[in-house]
Every structure is written in C-alpha cells, then in structure tokens.
C-alpha positions in Angstrom: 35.7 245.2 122.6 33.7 244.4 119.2 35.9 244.5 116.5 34.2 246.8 114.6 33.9 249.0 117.2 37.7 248.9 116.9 38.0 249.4 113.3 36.0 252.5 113.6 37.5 253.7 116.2 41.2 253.5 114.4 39.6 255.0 111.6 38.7 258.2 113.8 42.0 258.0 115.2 43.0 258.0 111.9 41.2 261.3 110.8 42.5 262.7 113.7 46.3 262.3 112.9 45.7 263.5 109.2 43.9 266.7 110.8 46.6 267.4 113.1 49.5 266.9 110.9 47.4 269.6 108.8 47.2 271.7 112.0 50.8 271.7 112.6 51.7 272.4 108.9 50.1 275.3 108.7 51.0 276.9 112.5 54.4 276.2 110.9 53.7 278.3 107.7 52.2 281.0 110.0 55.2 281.5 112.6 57.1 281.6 109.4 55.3 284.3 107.9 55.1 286.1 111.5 58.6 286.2 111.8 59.1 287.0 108.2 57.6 290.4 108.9 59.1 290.7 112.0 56.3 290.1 114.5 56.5 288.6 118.0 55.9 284.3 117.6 55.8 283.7 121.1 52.1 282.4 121.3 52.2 281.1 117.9 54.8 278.9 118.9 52.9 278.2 122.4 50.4 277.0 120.4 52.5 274.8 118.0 53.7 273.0 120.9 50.3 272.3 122.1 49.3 270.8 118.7 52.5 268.5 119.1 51.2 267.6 121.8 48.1 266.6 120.9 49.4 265.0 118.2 51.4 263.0 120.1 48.2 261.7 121.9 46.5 261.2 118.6 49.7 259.0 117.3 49.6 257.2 120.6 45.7 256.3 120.5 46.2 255.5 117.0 48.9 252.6 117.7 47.1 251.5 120.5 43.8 250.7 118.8 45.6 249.4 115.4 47.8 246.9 118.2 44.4 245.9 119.6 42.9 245.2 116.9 46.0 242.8 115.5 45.7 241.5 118.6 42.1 240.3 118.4 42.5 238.9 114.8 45.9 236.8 116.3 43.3 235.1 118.8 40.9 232.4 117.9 36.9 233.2 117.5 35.0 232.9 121.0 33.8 229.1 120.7 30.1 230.9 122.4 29.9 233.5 119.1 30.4 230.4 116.9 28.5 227.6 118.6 26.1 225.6 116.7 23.2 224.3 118.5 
C-alpha cells in the first residue's frame, strides 16, 4: 500500500481513538450521574461496553497501520520507483 495512503489512514485511526476515548468518558460521567439519582443504568452500561468494544477495534486498527507503516520505512525503496533511465 502507498505510504501515504498509510499515513492518512493512521491519522484517521487516530481521530477515531481520540473520539472514542471521548465517547467512553462521558458514557462514564452519565451512568454516574444516572445512578447518582437513582435510575436504572442497565442500557447505559450496555452501551458503554459496546463503545469498549469498538474502541478496542479502533486501538487494534491503529497498531496495525502504525506497524505497517514501520514496516515499509525498515524496507529498502522499490529499485522500479527509483530507476533512472
């Protein structure tokens, strides 16, 4: 894959972990203030769990693009993108 392609891909990646730990921060907050005034959490937490989830996809996506790309710059240029004629 283009490196570039890469780097922008991690970047979105990226954005998407920093919007899901925001996500789960404030679920948090809100189950907290639910059971603060006694209501039922059950789906708030439901709900938490799935944006763990997710987030654990995010964080996994994340590593594996930033990997790939450390991988690509350990290899030497293709000899064909840097030929001279």
């Amino acid at each position: 894959m283009d490196r570039t392609i890469l780097i922008n891909r991690l970047y979105q990646a990226e954005r998407h972990v920093a919007s899901g730990d925001r996500h789960i921060e404030r679920q948090r907050e809100l189950i907290f203030k639910l059971k603060q005034d006694g209501h039922d959490t059950t789906q708030a937490r439901a709900l938490l769990t799935l944006f763990e989830e997710l987030q654990a996809l995010h964080l996994n996506e994340r590593d594996r693009l930033a990997a790939q790309l450390d991988g690509q710059a350990m290899r030497p240029p293709s000899s064909s993108l840097y030929a001279t004629e």
